[in-house]
C-alpha positions in Angstrom: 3.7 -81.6 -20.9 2.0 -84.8 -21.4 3.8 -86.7 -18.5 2.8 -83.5 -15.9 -1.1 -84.0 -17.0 -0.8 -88.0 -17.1 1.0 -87.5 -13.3 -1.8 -84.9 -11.9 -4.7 -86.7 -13.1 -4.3 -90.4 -10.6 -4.4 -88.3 -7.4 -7.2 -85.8 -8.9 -9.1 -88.9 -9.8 -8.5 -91.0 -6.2 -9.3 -87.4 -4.7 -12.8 -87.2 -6.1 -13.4 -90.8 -5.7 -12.7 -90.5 -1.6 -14.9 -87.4 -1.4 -17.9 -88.6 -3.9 -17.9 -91.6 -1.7 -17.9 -89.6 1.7 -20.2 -87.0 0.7 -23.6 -87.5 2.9 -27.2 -87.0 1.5 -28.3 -83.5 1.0 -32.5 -83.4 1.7 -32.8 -80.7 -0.9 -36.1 -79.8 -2.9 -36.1 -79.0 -6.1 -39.1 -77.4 -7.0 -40.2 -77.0 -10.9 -38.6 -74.0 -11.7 -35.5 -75.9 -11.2 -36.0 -78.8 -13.6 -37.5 -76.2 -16.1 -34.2 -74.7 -15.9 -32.2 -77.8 -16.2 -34.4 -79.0 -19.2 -33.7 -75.2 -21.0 -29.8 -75.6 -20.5 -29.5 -79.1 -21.8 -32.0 -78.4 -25.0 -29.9 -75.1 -25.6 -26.7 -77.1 -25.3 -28.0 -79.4 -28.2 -29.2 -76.7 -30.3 -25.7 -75.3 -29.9 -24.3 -78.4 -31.2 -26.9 -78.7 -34.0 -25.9 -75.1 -35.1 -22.3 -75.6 -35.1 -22.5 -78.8 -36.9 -24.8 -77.4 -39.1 -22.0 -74.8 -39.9 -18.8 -77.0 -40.1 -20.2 -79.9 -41.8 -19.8 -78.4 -45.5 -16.0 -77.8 -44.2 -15.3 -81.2 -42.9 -16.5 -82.8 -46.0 -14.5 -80.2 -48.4 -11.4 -81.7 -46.2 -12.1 -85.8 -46.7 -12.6 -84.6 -50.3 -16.4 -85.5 -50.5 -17.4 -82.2 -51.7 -15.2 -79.5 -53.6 -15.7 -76.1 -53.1 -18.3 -74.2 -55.0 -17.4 -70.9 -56.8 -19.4 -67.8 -55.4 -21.6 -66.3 -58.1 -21.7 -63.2 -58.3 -24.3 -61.0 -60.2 -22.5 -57.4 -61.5 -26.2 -56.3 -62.8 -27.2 -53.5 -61.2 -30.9 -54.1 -61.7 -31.1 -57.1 -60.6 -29.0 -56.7 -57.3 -31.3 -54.0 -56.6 -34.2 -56.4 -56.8 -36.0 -53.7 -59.3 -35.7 -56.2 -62.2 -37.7 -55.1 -65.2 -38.7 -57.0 -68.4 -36.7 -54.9 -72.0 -38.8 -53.8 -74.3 
């Protein structure tokens, strides 16, 4: 499969080359709105990133071996998982 993908991507690339070089100018306006959008897009991309990293950096370092996984606690006491804790007599 490699050897299809390394064969399709020459043309593709000369293909976009020949029209990115061809293509004239456009005259467009792009008002405010439009760079507003833009800007939200990009900052929500980042945030994605952030989030996900966030989220699979405690797994990447349990796989180098930096960090070993912790043990889940868990509390059986009723009173206390009911958040009505109350001081014994």
């Amino acid at each position: 499969m490699r050897p299809k993908i390394a064969a399709n991507l020459f043309p593709l690339t000369l293909s976009l080359l020949f029209v990115g070089a061809s293509a004239s100018s456009a005259h467009a306006y792009l008002d405010a709105g439009t760079g507003s959008m833009i800007l939200q897009v990009l900052l929500g991309g980042i945030a994605g990133l952030a989030i996900a990293g966030k989220l699979y950096w405690h797994k990447f370092l349990t796989v180098i071996g930096v960090r070993r996984n912790a043990p889940h606690e868990v509390d059986t006491d009723k009173e206390t998982i009911s958040g009505n804790a109350r001081a014994e007599r």
